[in-house]
DOTITI-887615 format. One record per residue (C-alpha): x negated, y, z; chain; residue in three letters. Coordinates in nm, 3 decimals, padded with zeros to 5 digits. Example, Ala and Ser with C-alpha at 12.3 -4.5 7.8 and 13.67 -1.06 7.14 Angstrom:
<atoms>
         X         Y         Z   ch    aa
   -01.230   -00.450    00.780    A   ALA
   -01.367   -00.106    00.714    A   SER
</atoms>
This chain:
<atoms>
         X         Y         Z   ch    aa
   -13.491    01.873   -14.685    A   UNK
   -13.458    02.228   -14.493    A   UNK
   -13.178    02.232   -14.311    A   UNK
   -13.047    02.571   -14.227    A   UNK
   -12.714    02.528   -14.029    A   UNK
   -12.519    02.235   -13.868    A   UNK
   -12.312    02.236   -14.168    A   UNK
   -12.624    02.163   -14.367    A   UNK
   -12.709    01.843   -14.126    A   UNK
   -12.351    01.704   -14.150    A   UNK
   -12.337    01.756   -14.569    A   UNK
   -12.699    01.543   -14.548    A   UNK
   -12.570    01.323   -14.275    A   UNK
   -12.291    01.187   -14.528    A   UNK
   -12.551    01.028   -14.754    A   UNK
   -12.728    00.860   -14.450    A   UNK
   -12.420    00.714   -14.295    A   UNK
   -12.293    00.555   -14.650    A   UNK
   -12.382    00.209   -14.512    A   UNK
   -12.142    00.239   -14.247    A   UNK
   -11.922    00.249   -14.503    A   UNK
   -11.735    00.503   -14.346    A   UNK
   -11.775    00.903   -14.261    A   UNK
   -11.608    01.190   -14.001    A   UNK
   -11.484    01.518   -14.084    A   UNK
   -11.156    01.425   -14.053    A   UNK
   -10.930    01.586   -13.753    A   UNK
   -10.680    01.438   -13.557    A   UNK
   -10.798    01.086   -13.517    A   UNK
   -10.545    00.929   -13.307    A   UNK
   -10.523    00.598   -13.145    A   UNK
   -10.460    00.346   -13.358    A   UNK
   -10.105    00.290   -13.394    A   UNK
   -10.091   -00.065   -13.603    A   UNK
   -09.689    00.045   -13.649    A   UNK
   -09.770    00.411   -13.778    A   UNK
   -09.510    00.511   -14.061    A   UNK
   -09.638    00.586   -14.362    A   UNK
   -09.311    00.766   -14.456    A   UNK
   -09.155    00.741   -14.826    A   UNK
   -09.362    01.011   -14.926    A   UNK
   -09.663    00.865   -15.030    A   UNK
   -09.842    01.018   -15.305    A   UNK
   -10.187    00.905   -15.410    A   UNK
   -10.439    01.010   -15.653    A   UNK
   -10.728    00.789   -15.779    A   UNK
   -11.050    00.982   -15.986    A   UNK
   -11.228    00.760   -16.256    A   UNK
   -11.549    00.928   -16.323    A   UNK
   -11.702    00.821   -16.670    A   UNK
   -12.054    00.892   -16.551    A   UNK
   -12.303    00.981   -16.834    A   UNK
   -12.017    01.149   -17.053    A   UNK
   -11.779    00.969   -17.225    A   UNK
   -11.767    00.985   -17.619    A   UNK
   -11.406    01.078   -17.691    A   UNK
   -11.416    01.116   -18.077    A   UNK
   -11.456    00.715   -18.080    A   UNK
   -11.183    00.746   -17.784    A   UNK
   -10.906    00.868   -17.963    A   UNK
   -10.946    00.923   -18.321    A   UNK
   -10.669    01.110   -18.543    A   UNK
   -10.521    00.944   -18.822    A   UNK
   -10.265    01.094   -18.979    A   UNK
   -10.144    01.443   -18.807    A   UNK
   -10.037    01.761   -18.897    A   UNK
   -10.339    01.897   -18.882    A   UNK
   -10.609    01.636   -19.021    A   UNK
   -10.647    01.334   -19.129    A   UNK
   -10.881    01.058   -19.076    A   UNK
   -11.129    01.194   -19.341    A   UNK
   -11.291    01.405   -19.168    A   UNK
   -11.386    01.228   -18.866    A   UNK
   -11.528    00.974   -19.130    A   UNK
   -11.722    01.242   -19.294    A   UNK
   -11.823    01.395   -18.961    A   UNK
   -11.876    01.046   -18.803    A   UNK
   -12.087    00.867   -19.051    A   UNK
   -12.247    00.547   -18.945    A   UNK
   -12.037    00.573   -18.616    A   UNK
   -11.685    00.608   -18.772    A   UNK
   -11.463    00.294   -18.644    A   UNK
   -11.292    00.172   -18.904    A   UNK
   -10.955    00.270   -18.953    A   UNK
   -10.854   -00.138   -18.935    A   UNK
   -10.966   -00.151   -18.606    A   UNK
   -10.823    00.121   -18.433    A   UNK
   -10.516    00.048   -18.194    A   UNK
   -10.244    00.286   -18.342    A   UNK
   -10.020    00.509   -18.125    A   UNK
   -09.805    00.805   -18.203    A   UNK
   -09.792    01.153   -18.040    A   UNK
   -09.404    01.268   -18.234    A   UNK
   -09.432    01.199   -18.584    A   UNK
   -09.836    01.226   -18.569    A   UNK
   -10.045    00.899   -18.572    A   UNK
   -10.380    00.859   -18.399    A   UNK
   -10.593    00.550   -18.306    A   UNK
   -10.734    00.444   -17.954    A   UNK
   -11.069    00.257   -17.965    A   UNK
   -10.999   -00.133   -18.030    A   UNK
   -11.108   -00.227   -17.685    A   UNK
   -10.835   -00.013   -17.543    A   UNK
   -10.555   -00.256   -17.541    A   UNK
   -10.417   -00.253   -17.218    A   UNK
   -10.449    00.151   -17.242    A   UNK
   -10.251    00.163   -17.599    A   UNK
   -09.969   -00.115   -17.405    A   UNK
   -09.960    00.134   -17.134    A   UNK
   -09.948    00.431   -17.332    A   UNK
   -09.687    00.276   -17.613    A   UNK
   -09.481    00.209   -17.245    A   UNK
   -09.468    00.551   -17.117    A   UNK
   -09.701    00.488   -16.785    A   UNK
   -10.037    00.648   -16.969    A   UNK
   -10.070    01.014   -17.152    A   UNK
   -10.352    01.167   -17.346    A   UNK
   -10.522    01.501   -17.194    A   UNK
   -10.713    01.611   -17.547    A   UNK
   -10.998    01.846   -17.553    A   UNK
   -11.056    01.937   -17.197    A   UNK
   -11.344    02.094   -17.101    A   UNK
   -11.500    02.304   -16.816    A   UNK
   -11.388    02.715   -16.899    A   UNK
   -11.440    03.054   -16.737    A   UNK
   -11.114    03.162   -16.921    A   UNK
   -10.905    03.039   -17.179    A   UNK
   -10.898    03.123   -17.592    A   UNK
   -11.282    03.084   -17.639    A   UNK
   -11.339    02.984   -17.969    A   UNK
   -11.651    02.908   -18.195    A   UNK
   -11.680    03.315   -18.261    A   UNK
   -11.675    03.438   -17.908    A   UNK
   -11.909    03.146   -17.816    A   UNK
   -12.168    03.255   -18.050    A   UNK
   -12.110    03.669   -17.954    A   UNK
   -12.183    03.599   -17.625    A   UNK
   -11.822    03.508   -17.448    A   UNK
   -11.862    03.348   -17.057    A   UNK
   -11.916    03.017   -17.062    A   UNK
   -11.989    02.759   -16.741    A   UNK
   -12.358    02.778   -16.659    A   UNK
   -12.570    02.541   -16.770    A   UNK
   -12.357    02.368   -17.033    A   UNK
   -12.480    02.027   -17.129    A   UNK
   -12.659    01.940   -16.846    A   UNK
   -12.545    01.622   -16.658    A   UNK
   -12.585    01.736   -16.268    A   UNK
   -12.452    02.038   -16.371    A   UNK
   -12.175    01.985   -16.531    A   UNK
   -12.097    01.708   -16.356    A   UNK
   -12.100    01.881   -16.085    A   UNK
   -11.839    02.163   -16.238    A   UNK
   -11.591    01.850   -16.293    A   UNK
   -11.553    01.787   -15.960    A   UNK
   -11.575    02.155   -15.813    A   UNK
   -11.390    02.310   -16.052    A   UNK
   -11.608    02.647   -16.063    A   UNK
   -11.807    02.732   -16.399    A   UNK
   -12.055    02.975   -16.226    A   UNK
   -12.194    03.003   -15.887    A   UNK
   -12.256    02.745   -15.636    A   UNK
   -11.987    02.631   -15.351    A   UNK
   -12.003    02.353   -15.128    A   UNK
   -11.684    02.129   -15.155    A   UNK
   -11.506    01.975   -15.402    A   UNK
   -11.168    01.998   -15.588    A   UNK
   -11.062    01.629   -15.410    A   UNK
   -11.149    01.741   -15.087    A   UNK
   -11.008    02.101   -15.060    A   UNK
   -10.646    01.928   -15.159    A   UNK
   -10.721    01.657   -14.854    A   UNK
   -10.772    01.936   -14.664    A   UNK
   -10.441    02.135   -14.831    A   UNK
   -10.233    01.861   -14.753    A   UNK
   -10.383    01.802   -14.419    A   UNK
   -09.997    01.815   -14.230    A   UNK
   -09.928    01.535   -14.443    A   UNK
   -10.150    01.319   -14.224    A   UNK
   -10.104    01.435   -13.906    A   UNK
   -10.191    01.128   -13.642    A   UNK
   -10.369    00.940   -13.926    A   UNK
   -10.628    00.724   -13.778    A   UNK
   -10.889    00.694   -14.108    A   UNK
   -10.999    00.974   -14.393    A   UNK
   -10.767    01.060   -14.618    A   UNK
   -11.087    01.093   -14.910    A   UNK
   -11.222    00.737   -15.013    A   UNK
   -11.552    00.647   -15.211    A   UNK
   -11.550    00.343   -15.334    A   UNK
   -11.906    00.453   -15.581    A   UNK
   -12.073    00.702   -15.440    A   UNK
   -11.900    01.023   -15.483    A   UNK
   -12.054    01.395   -15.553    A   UNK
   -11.937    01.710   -15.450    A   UNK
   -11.564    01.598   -15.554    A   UNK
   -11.481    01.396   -15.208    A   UNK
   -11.613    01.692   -14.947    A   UNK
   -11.389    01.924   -14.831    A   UNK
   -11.414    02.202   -14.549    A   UNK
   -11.221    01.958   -14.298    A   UNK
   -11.180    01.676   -14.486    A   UNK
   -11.452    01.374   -14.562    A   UNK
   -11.528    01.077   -14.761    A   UNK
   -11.518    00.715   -14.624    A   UNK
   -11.695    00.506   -14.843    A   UNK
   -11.618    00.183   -14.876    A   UNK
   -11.719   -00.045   -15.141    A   UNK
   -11.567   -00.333   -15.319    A   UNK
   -11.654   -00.565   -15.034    A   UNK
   -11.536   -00.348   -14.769    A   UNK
   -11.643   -00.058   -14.539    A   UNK
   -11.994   -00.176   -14.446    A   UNK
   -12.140   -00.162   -14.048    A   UNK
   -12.473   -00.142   -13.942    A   UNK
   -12.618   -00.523   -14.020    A   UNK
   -12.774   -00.700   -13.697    A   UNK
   -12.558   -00.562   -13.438    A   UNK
   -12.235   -00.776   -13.522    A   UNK
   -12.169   -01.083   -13.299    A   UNK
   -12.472   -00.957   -13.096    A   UNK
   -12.361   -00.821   -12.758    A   UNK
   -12.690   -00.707   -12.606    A   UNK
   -12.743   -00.491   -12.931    A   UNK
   -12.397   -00.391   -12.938    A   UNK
   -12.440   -00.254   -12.607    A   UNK
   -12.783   -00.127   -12.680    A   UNK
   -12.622    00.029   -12.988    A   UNK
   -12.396    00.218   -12.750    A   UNK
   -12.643    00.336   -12.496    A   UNK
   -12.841    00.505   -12.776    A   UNK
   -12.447    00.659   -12.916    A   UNK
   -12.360    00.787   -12.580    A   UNK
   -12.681    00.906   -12.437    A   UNK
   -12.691    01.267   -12.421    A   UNK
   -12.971    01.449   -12.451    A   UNK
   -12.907    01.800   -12.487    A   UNK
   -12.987    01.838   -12.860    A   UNK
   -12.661    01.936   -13.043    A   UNK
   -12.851    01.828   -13.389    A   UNK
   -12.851    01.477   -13.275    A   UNK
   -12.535    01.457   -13.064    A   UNK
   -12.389    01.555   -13.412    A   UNK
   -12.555    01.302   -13.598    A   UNK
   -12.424    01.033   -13.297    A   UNK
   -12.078    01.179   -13.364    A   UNK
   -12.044    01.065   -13.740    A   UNK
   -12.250    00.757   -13.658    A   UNK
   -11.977    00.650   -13.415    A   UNK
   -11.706    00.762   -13.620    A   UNK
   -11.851    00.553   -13.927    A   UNK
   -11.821    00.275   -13.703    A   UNK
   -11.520    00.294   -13.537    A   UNK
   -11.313    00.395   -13.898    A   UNK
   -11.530    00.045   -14.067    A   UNK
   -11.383   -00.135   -13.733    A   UNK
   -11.049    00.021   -13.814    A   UNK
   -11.037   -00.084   -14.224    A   UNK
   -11.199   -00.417   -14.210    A   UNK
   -10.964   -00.541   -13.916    A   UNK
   -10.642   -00.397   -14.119    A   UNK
   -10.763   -00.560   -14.437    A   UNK
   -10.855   -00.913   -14.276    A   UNK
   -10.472   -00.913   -14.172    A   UNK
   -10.294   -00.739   -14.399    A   UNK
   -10.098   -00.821   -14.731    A   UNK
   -10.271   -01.034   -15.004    A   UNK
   -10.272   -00.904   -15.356    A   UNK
   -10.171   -01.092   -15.583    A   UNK
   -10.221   -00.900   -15.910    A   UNK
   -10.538   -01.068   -16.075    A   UNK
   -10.822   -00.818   -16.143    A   UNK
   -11.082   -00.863   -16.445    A   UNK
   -11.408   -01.089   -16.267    A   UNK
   -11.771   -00.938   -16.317    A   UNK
   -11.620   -00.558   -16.335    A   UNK
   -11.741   -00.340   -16.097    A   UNK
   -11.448   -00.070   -16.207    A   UNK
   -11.201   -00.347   -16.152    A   UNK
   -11.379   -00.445   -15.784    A   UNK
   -11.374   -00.100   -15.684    A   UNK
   -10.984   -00.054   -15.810    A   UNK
   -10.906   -00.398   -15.655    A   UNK
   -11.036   -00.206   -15.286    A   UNK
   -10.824    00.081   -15.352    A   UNK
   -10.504   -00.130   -15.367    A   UNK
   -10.628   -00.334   -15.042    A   UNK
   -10.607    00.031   -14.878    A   UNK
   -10.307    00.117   -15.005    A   UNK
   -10.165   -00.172   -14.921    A   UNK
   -10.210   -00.089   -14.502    A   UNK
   -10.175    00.292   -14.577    A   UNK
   -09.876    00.316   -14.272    A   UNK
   -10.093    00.122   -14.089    A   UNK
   -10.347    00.379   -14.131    A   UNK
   -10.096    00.651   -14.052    A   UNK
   -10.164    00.818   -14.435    A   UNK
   -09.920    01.000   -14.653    A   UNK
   -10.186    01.133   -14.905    A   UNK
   -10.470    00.977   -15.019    A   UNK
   -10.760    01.052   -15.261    A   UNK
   -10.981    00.769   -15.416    A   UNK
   -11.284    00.850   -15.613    A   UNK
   -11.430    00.552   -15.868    A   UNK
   -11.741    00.537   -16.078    A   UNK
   -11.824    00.365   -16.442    A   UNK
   -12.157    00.482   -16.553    A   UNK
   -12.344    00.412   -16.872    A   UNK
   -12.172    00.651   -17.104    A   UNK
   -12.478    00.856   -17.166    A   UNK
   -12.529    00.660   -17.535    A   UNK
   -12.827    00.850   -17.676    A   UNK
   -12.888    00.506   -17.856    A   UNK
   -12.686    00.192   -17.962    A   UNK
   -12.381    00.354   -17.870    A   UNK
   -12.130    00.163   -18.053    A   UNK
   -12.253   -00.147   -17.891    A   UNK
   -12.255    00.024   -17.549    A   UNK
   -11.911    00.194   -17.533    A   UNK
   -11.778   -00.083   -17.679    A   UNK
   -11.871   -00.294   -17.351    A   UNK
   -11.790   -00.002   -17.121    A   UNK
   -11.422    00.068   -17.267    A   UNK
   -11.394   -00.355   -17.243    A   UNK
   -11.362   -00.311   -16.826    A   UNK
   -11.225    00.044   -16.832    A   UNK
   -10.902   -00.080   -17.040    A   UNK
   -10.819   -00.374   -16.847    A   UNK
   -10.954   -00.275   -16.445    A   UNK
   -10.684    00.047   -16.497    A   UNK
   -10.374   -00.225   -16.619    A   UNK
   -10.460   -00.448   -16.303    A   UNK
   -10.462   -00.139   -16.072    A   UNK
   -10.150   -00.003   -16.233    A   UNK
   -09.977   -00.353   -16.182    A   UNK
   -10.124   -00.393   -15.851    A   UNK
   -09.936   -00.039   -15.793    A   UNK
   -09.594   -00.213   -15.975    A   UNK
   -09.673   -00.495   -15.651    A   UNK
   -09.719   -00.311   -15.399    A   UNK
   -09.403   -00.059   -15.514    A   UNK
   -09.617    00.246   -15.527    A   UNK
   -09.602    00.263   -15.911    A   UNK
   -09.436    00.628   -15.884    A   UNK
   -09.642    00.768   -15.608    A   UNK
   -09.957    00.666   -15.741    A   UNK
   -10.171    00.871   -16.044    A   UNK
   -10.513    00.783   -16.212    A   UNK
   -10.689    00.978   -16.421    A   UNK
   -11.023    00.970   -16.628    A   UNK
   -11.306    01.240   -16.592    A   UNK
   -11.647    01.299   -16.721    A   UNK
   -11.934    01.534   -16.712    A   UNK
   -11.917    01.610   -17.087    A   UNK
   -11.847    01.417   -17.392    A   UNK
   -12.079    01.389   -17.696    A   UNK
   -12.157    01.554   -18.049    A   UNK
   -11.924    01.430   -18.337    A   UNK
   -12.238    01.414   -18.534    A   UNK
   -12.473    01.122   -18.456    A   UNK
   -12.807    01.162   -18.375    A   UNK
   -13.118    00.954   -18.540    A   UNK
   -13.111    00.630   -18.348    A   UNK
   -12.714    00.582   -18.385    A   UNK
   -12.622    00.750   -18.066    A   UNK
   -12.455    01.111   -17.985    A   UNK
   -12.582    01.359   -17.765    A   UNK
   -12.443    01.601   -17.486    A   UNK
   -12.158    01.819   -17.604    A   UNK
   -11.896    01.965   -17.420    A   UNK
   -11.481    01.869   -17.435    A   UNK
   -11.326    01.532   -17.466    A   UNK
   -11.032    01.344   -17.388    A   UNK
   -10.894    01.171   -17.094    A   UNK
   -10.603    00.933   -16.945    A   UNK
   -10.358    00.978   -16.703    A   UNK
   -10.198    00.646   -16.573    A   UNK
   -09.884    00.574   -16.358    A   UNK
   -09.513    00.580   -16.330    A   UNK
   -09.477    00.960   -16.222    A   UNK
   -09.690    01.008   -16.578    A   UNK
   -09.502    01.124   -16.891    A   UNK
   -09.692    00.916   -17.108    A   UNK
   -09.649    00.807   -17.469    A   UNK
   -09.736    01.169   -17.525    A   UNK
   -10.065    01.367   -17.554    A   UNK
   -10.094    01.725   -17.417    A   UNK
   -10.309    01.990   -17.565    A   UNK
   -10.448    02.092   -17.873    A   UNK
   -10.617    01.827   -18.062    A   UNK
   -10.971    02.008   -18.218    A   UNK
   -10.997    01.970   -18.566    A   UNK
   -11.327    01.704   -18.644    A   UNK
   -11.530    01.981   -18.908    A   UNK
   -11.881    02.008   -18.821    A   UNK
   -11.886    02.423   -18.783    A   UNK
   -11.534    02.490   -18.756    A   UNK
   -11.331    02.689   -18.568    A   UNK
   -11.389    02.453   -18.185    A   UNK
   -11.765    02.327   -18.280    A   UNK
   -12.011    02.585   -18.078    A   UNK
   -12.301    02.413   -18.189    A   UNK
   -12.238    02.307   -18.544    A   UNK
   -12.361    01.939   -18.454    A   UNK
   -11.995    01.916   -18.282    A   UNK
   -12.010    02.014   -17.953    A   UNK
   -11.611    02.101   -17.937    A   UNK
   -11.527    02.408   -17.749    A   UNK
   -11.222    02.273   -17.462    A   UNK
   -10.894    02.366   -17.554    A   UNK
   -10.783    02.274   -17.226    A   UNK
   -10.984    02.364   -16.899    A   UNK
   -11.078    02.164   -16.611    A   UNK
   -10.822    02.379   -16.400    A   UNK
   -10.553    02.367   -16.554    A   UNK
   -10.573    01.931   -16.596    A   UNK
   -10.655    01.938   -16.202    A   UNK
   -10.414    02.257   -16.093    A   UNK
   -10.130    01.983   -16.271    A   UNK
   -10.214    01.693   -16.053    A   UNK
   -10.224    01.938   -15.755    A   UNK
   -09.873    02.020   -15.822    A   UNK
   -09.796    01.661   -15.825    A   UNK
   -09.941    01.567   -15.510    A   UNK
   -09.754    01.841   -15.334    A   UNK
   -09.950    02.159   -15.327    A   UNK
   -09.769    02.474   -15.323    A   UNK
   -09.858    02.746   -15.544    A   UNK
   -09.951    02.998   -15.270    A   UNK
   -10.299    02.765   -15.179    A   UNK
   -10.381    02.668   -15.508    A   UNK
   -10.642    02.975   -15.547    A   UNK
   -10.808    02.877   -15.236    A   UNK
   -10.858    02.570   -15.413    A   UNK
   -10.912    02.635   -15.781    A   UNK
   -11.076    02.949   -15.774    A   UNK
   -11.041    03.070   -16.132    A   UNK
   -10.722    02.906   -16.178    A   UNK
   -10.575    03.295   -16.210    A   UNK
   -10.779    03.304   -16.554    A   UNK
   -10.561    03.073   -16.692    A   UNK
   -10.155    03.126   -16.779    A   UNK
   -10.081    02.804   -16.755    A   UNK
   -10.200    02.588   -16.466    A   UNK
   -09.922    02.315   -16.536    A   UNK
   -09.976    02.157   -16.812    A   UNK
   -09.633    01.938   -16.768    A   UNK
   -09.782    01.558   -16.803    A   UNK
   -09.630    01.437   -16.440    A   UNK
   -09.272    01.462   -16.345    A   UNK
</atoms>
């Protein structure tokens, strides 16, 4: 790796610290204050990535709407079409669509208000592109169907062009007052985040489902603690590698900081799903938020991974196992938030890279496509609603670019991130530092949080 500036060395020094389980960037870090208010306005939003691109047309299927029925999915669909029996129903007014059937807990939260439906969003340049303009040559995000790219356009928010933070990160570092004093990041990993957890001030501690991690060896070892230390505080003279000493140490101390707070801080008692690495990774975020005063934080950002969704083969075997821990490691985190009294203050939401064709391919799979359909979970959520337009399932019509059923978004990336923005208390004079084309678009609330 060429590294050109000592921006570049910290940005490569994040994914070399990750075992520390813990990583700098992040000003102000006083000294620990074990008493430090946390205020009453906490406000904390947790990212479920869907890594390989979640099919949404077996997500949420429509059933009986205004617009269509369930025929045409069927026709569209063919050997992947769940059948109508199966499907969990829910309504959306007087129109009736179906959730997948391992989507219980989602449909319970949904049919209770805590969970809404964000149909057909999509990464956009601007809004009303249509099948038409697509094919005449309209702007469209570079690169569409690629996973790295697009991917990383979900978590930047910017179709075209290349920038160096991350949507999560730029509102850490918008809502930075928030956690003045704050003695630990405000952006967690808890998988192994992209571009979505950097900011320009502001980033990432990673910490995985059993805790931030420190260097193994030293622990319990004074002569190599100590020898640890003389190595940390030597100077040399070379910024490059006082730098690199700098996040090292901060690493440590912030894994120091977490692990001591968890060991004695509140138990919870909510029970999470066993052998579900979504639910272990959820199950860590509520441990944090449980000592958030402790850690001096008003805002905080969480970033969570299930991968697998790229079902080129098998796939109604393999979401059907994926959607099985999605469904019921987002119910324990949302009663985990009922616990800990955070239900209000606390929003989750689904992305993905992509989703897939609405045609199936020849080994009973879907390929890369473009718009799908995500959840929004917790008690500031207007749920038992969906938001949107709803594409209509014809192979060619008026949303397919492709014509194997690549839907065209009806909603942007922007505007579904610009509305959880507003939520977590970002004014509208710095939202275009932080969603740069967010002036393409009319609306950039799209009214699903209260």
């Amino acid at each position: 790796m060429f590294i050109k500036s000592r921006r570049d060395f910290l940005q490569a020094g994040l994914s070399s610290v990750t075992a520390l389980g813990a990583l700098g960037g992040m000003s102000k870090f006083g000294e620990m204050n074990a008493f430090a208010a946390g205020g009453g306005s906490y406000q904390a939003l947790v990212c479920i990535f869907l890594a390989g691109g979640n099919d949404g047309h077996n997500t949420v299927i429509p059933i009986s709407t205004a617009a269509q029925g369930i025929n045409l999915y069927q026709q569209a669909r063919q050997n992947l079409a769940l059948p109508q029996a199966s499907l969990l129903q829910i309504q959306n007014g007087t129109d009736v669509y179906g959730l997948h059937p391992k989507l219980t807990e989602l449909q319970q939260l949904y049919n209770g208000g805590k969970a809404a439906i964000l149909t057909n969003v999509g990464m956009l340049v601007a809004p009303g592109l249509d099948r038409t303009s697509y094919l005449n040559g309209a702007a469209v995000p570079a690169n569409l169907f690629s996973h790295s790219d697009q991917a990383n356009q979900w978590q930047t928010t910017v179709p075209n062009g290349l920038i160096s933070t991350g949507w999560g990160g730029r509102l850490a570092d918008a809502v930075q007052a928030q956690n003045a004093g704050a003695i630990f990041p405000p952006v967690v990993d808890a998988s192994g985040c992209g571009m979505f957890c950097t900011g320009n001030q502001n980033f990432p501690s990673v910490v995985p489902p059993t805790g931030a991690v420190q260097v193994s060896g030293i622990q319990g070892n004074t002569a190599r603690q100590q020898g640890m230390q003389s190595l940390l505080s030597f100077d040399n003279g070379l910024k490059l590698v006082q730098s690199s000493n700098g996040i090292f140490t901060r690493g440590s101390n912030n894994a120091n900081t977490l692990n001591g707070l968890l060991a004695a801080g509140p138990v919870i008692n909510t029970v999470f799903p066993s052998n579900n690495g979504l639910a272990a990774q959820l199950k860590m975020v509520a441990r944090i938020m449980s000592v958030r005063s402790q850690l001096g934080l008003n805002r905080q950002i969480f970033f969570c991974t299930l991968g697998g969704f790229d079902t080129h083969s098998s796939q109604l075997a393999n979401q059907d196992a994926l959607l099985a821990q999605l469904s019921p490691a987002i119910a324990a985190f949302y009663n985990s938030t009922v616990e800990l009294g955070i239900s209000q203050q606390v929003t989750t939401f689904t992305t993905s890279e992509f989703g897939r064709t609405l045609q199936p391919n020849s080994s009973s799979g879907t390929d890369h496509a473009w718009a799908s359909h995500h959840f929004a979970i917790g008690g500031a959520v207007k749920g038992g609603s969906m938001y949107g337009t709803f594409p209509v399932l014809a192979l060619g019509g008026q949303y397919d670019a492709t014509g194997g059923g690549a839907m065209i978004p009806t909603t942007s990336v922007t505007q579904y991130a610009a509305t959880l923005a507003k939520w977590f208390g970002v004014g509208a004079g710095s939202m275009q530092s932080i969603f740069p084309s967010i002036g393409n678009f009319p609306n950039s609330d799209l009214g699903f949080l209260g």
